[in-house]
C-alpha positions, 0 to 999 in steps of 0.5 A: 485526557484526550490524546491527540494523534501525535501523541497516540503515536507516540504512546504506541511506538513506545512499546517498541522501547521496552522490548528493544534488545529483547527481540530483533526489529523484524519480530516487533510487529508480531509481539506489539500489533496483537497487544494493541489489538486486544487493548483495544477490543477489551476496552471497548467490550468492557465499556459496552458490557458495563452498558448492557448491564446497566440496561438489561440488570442482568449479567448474563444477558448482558454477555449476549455476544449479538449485543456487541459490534467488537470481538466478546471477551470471555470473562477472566481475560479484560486487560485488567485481569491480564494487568493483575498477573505478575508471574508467567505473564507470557503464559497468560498472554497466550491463554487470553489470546486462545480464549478470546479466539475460541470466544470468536472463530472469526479471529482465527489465525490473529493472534500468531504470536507465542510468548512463551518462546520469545526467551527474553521477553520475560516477566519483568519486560512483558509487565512493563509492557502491559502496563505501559498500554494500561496508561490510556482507554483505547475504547471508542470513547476515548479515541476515536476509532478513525484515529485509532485506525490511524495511529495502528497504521503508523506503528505498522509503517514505523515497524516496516521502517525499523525493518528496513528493506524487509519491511518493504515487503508488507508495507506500500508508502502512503503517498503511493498507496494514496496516488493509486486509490485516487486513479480508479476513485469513482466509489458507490456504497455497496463496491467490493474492493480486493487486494490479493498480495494484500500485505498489512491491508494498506490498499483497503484502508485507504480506500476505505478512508478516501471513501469516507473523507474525501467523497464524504461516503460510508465505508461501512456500506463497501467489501473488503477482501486481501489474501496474503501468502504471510500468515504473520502479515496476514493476521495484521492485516485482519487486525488492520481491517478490524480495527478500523470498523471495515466490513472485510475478509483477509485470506492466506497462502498465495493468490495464484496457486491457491485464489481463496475468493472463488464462486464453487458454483461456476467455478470461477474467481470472484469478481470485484469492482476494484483491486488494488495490489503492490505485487513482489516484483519478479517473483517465481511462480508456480508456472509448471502447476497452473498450465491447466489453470481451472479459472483460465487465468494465464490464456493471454498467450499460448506460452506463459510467462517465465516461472522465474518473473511472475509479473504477467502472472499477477496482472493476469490474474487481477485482470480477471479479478475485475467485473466485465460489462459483457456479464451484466457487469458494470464494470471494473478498475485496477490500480497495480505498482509494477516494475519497469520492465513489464511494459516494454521487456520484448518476451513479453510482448505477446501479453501487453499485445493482449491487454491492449487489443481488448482494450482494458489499459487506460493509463500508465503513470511513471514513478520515480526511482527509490520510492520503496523501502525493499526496492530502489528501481523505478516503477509504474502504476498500471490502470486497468478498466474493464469498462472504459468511457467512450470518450477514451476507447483506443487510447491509452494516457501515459504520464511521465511523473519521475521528474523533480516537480513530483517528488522530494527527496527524504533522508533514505528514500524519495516520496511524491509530493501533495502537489506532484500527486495532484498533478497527475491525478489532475492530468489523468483524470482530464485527458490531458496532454501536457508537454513533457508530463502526459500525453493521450495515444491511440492504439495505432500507435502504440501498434506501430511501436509493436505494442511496446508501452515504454513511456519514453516512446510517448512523452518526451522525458529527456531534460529540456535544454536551455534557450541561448540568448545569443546577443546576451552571450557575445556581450559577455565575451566581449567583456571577457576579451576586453578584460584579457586585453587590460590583463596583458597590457598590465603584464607587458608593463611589468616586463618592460620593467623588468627588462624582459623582452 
């Protein structure tokens, strides 16, 4: 039987189901994620194993792992062989998960979840489990991987949404993941794309599905790399990536104490042609660590930014994560959610002063408040280009994207609409200026505002006032005045009535 999406969906959040009141919401991801993965992955080896035998008549050959495009799994450990164990099943769980990361280093660090310490996942709960997943192939076959891909991307945001606020810290809304893809989406085979507080790998997946689905090209031709200081949120984004065909590299620990993706030879970064991120906003930072930066990332100003606001500090990093024209370079693009305050908080200055005078901001696009989970103040999303087209040298587009016409309001959050996505992306990408929603200003400009980049000193954001049809209005009082007078020639009847003076 072939599932449709929504059915798939629902198949996989039912896991949640059987574990529910056995572990808290926030650990559902770290015993569910990993089993789905290697459902998946066991049902597609099997299918290509039984292929390979088929054509090589020979098993051991046929286990050759260069003859395979998923993760081998060593023999004794397909689902069916975990289906058929009924004692110590968090036992085997954790032997299968060790063995088929011996089998394939690359899988190193995914598989976190221990079972054996999860009390209450006992061995009628986690059977249950099993053979709940057991009811469909997950092979390539049987659900496409793009689908496959999709519904792994709905349990992670269902489970970021069980969380609630905490799950706000690994998961970016679709709809602002999308907007910010859209922003720098001028995509060729062979870019390398980077997100280095990379979460679940939501920025990467989008770009790799807007590649292939809107542009109609290969996202199997691009790069993907994210590092990510969460060893649990780290390996579902590896999970993430490789369920989803991508050809990409997820790292741990923090991008700005310890940045993985380095060139020894030169010791510098590694340049991307597009970073994506959705930085924690405000965050500490090991300022006093990195005053003598070895890749000179926070030279912007003599001072750095405070240890206690690590804002500045991400952006400075992504700036230089971005390949440069001046290198023999074509260039670079980043799309990054920020906080508000990063574009007029008055300490800050001397950054955006920076930034602008190298003439690397080519657009800042207001949001509207109450967009995330873990967070309900408004944001912005900050694009940056190395290699801006002549046309828009000198000039910076602001858009003012927080009114109604943009979004709608949901049970717990607000969520951009396709037509306020539209919207902006249309503006931006023609330059326009449009009364009220986008308006293109010169760097002298912004100079004269020292350097202050509060949308509201370039688009008129307050609320238009209604037009006033005078004649309209003094009919109405008129009438108003003429049913005053029946009013207290009835009331003085009554009284004369009444014998009242």
């Amino acid at each position: 039987m072939t599932l449709s999406l929504q059915e798939l969906d629902s198949h996989l959040f039912k896991c949640a189901d059987i574990i529910r009141d056995a572990v808290d919401p926030t650990d559902y991801k770290e015993f569910i994620l990993p089993l789905v993965y290697y459902k998946a992955v066991s049902d597609e080896f099997e299918k290509q194993y039984e292929e390979n035998v088929e054509k090589y008549g020979d098993e051991e050959l046929a286990r050759r792992p260069n003859l395979y495009d998923v993760p081998v799994v060593p023999e004794g450990y397909l689902w069916d062989d975990l289906r058929a164990v009924s004692d110590n099943v968090d036992q085997a769980l954790n032997e299968a998960f060790d063995a088929v990361t011996d089998e394939n280093p690359e899988l190193q660090g995914v598989f976190r979840a221990d079972y054996i310490d999860a009390d209450a996942l006992d061995d009628d709960r986690l059977g249950r489990l099993v053979e709940h997943l057991s009811t469909h192939d997950l092979d390539r076959d049987s659900i496409p991987p793009d689908m496959l891909g999709e519904a792994y991307m709905d349990l992670v945001r269902q489970f970021a949404e069980e969380e609630g606020k905490s799950g706000g810290q690994f998961f970016t809304p679709p709809h602002i993941v999308n907007l910010c893809v859209r922003l720098i989406d001028e995509f060729e085979d062979g870019m390398t794309f980077h997100d280095p507080t990379v979460g679940s790998g939501g920025m990467l997946i989008e770009a790799a599905r807007y590649y292939r689905e809107e542009q109609g090209g290969d996202s199997t031709k691009m790069t993907f790399t994210g590092q990510e200081v969460n060893p649990d949120i780290a390996a579902i984004a590896k999970m993430n990536l490789s369920i989803h065909g991508l050809d990409g590299e997820i790292e741990r620990e923090d991008s700005l104490s310890k940045p993985a993706f380095t060139n020894e030879e030169s010791n510098e970064l590694t340049r991307f042609d597009r970073v994506l991120a959705n930085f924690p906003f405000s965050a500490d930072w090991d300022k006093d660590g990195l005053q003598d930066d070895p890749y000179e990332r926070f030279n912007w100003h003599e001072k750095l930014p405070r240890a206690d606001r690590g804002d500045y500090a991400f952006i400075m990093h992504m700036a230089k994560q971005l390949r440069r024209p001046e290198r023999d370079e074509a260039g670079g693009k980043a799309a990054i959610v920020i906080p508000h305050g990063v574009l007029f908080r008055k300490h800050e200055g001397r950054y955006r002063t920076h930034m602008l005078e190298e003439d690397m901001v080519e657009a800042i696009v207001g949001l509207p408040e109450n967009l995330f989970q873990n967070n309900s103040i408004p944001s912005a999303i900050l694009v940056l280009n190395t290699n801006k087209p002549a046309e828009r040298e000198d000039e910076v587009q602001f858009i003012h994207a927080a009114d109604e016409a943009f979004y709608e309001e949901l049970s717990n959050q607000n969520e951009l609409t396709r037509d306020g996505l539209d919207h902006i992306v249309g503006n931006f990408r023609e330059w326009t200026t449009e009364e009220r929603v986008s308006r293109t200003v010169s760097l002298d400009e912004i100079r004269e505002n020292d350097y202050n980049l509060n949308i509201a000193l370039y688009v008129d954001t307050t609320e238009p006032e209604e037009d006033i049809d005078v004649g309209k209005e003094l009919a109405k009082l008129r009438e108003l005045q003429d049913k005053r007078g029946e009013i207290e020639e009835t009331m003085s009847q009554h009284m004369e009535a009444l014998s009242y003076e």
